[in-house]
C-alpha positions as CSV (number, residue, x, y, z in Angstrom):
1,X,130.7,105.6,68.7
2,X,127.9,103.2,69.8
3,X,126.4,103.1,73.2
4,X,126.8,100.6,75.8
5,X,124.1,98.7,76.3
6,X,124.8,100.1,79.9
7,X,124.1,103.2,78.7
8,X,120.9,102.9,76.6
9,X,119.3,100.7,79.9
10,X,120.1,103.5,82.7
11,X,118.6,106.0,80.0
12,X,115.6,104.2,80.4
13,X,113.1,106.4,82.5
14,X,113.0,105.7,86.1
15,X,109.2,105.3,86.0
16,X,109.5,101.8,84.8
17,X,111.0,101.1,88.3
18,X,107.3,101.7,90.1
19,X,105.4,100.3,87.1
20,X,102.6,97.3,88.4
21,X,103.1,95.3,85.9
22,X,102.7,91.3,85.3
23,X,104.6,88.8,87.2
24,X,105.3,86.1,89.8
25,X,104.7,85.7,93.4
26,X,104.6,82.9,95.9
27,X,105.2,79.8,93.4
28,X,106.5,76.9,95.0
29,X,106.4,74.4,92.2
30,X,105.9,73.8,88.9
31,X,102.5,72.9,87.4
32,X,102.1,69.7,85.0
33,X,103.2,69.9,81.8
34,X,105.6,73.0,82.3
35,X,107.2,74.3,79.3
36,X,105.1,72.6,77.1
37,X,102.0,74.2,74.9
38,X,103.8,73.0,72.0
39,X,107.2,74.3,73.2
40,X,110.6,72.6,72.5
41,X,111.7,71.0,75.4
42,X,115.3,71.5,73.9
43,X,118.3,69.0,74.0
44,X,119.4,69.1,77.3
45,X,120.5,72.6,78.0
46,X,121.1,74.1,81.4
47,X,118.6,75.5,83.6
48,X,119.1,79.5,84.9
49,X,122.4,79.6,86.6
50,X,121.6,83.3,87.7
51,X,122.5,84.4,91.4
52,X,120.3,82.7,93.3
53,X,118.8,81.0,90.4
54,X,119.3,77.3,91.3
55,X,116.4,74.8,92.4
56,X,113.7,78.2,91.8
57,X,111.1,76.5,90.1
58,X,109.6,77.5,86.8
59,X,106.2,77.6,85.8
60,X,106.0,77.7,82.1
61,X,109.2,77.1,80.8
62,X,111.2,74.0,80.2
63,X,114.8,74.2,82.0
64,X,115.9,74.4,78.7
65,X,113.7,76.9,77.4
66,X,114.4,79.1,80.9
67,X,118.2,78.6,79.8
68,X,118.1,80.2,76.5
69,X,115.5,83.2,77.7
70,X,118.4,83.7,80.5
71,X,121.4,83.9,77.9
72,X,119.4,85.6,75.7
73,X,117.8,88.6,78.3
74,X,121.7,88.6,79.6
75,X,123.2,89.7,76.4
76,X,120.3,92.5,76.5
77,X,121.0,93.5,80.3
78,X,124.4,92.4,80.9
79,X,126.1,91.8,83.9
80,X,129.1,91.3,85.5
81,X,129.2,87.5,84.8
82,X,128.4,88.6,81.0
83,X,130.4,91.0,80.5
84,X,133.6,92.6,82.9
85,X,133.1,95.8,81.8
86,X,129.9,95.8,83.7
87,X,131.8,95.5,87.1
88,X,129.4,96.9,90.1
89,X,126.0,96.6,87.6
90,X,124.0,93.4,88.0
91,X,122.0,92.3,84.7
92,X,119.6,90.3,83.5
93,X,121.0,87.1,85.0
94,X,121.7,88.8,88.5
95,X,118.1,89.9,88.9
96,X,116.2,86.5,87.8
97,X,114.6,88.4,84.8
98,X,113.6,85.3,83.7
99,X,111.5,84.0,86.5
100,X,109.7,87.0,86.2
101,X,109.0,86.1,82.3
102,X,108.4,82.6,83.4
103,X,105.6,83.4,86.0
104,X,104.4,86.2,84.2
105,X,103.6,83.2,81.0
106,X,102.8,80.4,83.8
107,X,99.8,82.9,85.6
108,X,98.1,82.3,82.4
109,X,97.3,78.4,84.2
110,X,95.7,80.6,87.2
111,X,93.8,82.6,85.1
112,X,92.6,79.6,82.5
113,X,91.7,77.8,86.3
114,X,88.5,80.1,86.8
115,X,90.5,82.0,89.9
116,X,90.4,85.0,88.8
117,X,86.6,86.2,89.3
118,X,86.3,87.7,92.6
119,X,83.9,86.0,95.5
120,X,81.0,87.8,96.6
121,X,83.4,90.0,99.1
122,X,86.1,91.2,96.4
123,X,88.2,88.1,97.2
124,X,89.6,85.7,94.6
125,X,87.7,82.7,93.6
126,X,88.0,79.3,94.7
127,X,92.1,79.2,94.4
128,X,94.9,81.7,94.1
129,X,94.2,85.3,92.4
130,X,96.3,85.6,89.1
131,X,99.8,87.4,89.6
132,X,98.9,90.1,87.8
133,X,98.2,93.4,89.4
134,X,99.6,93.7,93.0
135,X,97.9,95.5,96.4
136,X,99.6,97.8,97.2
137,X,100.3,101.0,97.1
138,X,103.0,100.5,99.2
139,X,105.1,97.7,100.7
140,X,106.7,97.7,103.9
141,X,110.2,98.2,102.4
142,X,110.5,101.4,104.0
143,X,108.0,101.6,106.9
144,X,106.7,99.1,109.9
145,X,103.2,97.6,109.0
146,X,101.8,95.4,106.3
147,X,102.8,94.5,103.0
148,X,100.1,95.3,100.9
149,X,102.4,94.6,97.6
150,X,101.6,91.0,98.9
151,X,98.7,90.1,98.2
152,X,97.3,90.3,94.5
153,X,94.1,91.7,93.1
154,X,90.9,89.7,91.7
155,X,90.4,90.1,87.4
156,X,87.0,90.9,86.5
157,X,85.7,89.1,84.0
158,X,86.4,91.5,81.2
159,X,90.0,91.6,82.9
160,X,90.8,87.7,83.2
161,X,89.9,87.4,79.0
162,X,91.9,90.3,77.9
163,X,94.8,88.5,79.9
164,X,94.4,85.4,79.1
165,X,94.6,86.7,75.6
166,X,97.6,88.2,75.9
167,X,99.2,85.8,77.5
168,X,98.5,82.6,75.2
169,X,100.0,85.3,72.8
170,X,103.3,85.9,74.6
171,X,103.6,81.9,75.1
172,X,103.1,81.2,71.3
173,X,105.6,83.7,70.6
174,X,108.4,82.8,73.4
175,X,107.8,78.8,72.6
176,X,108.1,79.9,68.6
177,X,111.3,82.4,69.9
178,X,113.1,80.0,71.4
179,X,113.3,77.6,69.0
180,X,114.4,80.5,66.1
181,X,117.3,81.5,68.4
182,X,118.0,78.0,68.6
183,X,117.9,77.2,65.3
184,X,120.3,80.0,63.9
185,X,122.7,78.9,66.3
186,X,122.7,75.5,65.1
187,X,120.5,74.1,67.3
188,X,121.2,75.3,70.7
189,X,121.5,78.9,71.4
190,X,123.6,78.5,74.9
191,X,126.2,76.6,73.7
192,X,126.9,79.7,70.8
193,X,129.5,82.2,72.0
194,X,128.6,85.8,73.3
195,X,129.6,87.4,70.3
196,X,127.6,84.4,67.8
197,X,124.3,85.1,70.6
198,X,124.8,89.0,70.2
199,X,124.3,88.1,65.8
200,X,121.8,86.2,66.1
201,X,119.4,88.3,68.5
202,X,120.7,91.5,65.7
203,X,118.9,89.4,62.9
204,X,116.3,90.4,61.6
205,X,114.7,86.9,61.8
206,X,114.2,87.3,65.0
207,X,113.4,91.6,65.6
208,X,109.9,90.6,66.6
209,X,110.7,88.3,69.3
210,X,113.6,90.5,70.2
211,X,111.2,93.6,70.3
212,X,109.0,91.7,73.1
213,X,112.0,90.0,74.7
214,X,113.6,93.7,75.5
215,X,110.5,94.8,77.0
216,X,110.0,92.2,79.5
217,X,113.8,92.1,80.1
218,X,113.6,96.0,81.6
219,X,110.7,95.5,83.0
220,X,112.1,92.4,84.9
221,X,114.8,94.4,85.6
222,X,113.4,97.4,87.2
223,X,110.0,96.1,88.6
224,X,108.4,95.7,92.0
225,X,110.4,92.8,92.8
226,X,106.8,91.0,93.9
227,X,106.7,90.4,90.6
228,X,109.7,87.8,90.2
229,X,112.5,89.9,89.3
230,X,114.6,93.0,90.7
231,X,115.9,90.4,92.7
232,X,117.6,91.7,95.8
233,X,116.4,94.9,94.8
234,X,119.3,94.6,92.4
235,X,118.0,96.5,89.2
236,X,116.3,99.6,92.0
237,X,120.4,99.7,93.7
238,X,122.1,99.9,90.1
239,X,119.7,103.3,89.3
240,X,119.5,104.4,92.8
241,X,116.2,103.5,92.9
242,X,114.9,103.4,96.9
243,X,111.4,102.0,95.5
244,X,107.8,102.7,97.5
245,X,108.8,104.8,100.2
246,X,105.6,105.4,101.6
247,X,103.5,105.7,103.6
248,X,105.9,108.8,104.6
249,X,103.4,111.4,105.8
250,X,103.7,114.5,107.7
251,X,103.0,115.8,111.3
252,X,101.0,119.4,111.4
253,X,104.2,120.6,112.8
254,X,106.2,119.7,110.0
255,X,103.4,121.1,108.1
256,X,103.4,124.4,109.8
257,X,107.5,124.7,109.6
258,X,109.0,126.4,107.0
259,X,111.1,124.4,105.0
260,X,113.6,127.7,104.1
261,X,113.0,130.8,102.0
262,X,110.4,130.9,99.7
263,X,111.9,130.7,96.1
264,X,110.2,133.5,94.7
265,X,111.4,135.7,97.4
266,X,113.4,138.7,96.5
267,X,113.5,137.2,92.7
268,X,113.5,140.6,90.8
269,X,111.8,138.8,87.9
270,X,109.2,137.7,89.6
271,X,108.7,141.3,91.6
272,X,108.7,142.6,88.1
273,X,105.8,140.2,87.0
274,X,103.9,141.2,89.9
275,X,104.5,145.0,89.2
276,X,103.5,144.7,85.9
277,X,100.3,142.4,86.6
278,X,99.1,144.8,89.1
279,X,99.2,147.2,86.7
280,X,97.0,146.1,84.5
């Protein structure tokens, strides 16, 4: 019997969840030139119609391109809209993976802009630091006093051309990705059925872009929502996830207090371990 695709994503360890890793934060509109970089611009499809989706703006993506990253990351991580079975668990679509895919592509712009060598004091450069590693370590999701998942780290030097490498990569292989799922489908991959999207991502004309595509969906999925997706915390709630719960810290009382009995109290085992240690 195959597993549910609920299945094999839950499975996934939890550690993802607190994973700083690429994404979005703070774009209000979309730079010049969006989606292209020798991308398709498509033929008209539909922008994200995820929860909350409508009028966000993307970065890198054409609407069209956005459209098909959406479908596509929502027959990975389905949701409820996708699929009734998954009743109660939000998806792909429910969490805006893919305006976390499409800022985590757009910061390359940022990076490419010269931002991303810090000033004299540590700051960023003459505009916005790149999206790419955040603050923290915590947020104030839990606790009174500042968000420092916020604000966004300065690349070094070294940092900002090993990114931008990566990421002219990732846009080369999402433009080139796109238009193969489009293609298979006869030209436009979100007007094919569920069941005609679900053969055409199991092809193996498209494993490699599939292989990257799953990646960023989880990731998306369960990241610090600073990063563009988790929205509403959604992907944390479904895995019981609380997220950055500190700074929790203790008083010296609690300190001092026992918390109960200490486990290896009256553990005959471990009384026998010490008997024989002590004998030695």
């Amino acid at each position: 019997m195959a597993l549910s695709r609920r299945v094999v994503i839950t499975g996934i360890p939890v550690a993802v969840a607190s994973a700083t890793v690429l994404g979005l934060a703070g774009c209000t509109s979309s730079p010049a030139g969006s989606g292209a970089a020798g991308g398709s611009t498509g033929s008209g499809g539909a922008g994200p119609t995820g929860s909350g989706g409508a009028g966000q703006a993307l970065r890198f993506f054409s609407s069209h391109q956005a459209a098909v990253v959406e479908d596509a990351t929502a027959r990975i991580a389905p949701g409820p809209s996708d699929d009734p079975a998954e009743a109660g668990h939000p998806g792909a679509r429910d969490a805006g993976v893919v305006y976390y895919i499409d800022g985590m592509l757009g910061t390359l712009a940022t990076i490419e802009a010269g931002t991303a060598t810090p000033g004299p004091d540590g700051a960023g450069g003459d505009g916005p630091v790149p999206a790419v590693f955040a603050g923290g370590p915590w947020s104030n999701r839990h606790t009174s006093g500042p968000d420092l998942m916020a604000s966004f780290i300065a690349l070094d030097p070294i940092s900002s051309i090993a990114w931008r490498e990566r990421l002219a990569g990732w846009q080369r292989q999402y433009v080139s990705g796109v238009a193969a799922l489009d293609s298979h489908a006869g030209g436009d991959f979100t007007k094919a059925t569920p069941a005609e999207q679900d053969k055409i991502l199991a092809s193996s004309a498209v494993s490699t872009f599939l292989s990257l595509l799953f990646e960023h969906t989880i990731e998306g999925l369960y990241s610090n929502p600073e990063y563009g997706g988790n929205r509403g915390l959604a992907g944390w709630k479904d895995i019981r996830y609380p997220g950055d719960s500190q700074p929790v810290g203790y008083t010296s009382v609690e300190v001092e207090r026992s918390d109960g009995s200490d486990p290896v109290d009256d553990t005959s085992v471990v009384a026998d371990v010490l008997k024989f240690l002590g004998a030695l």
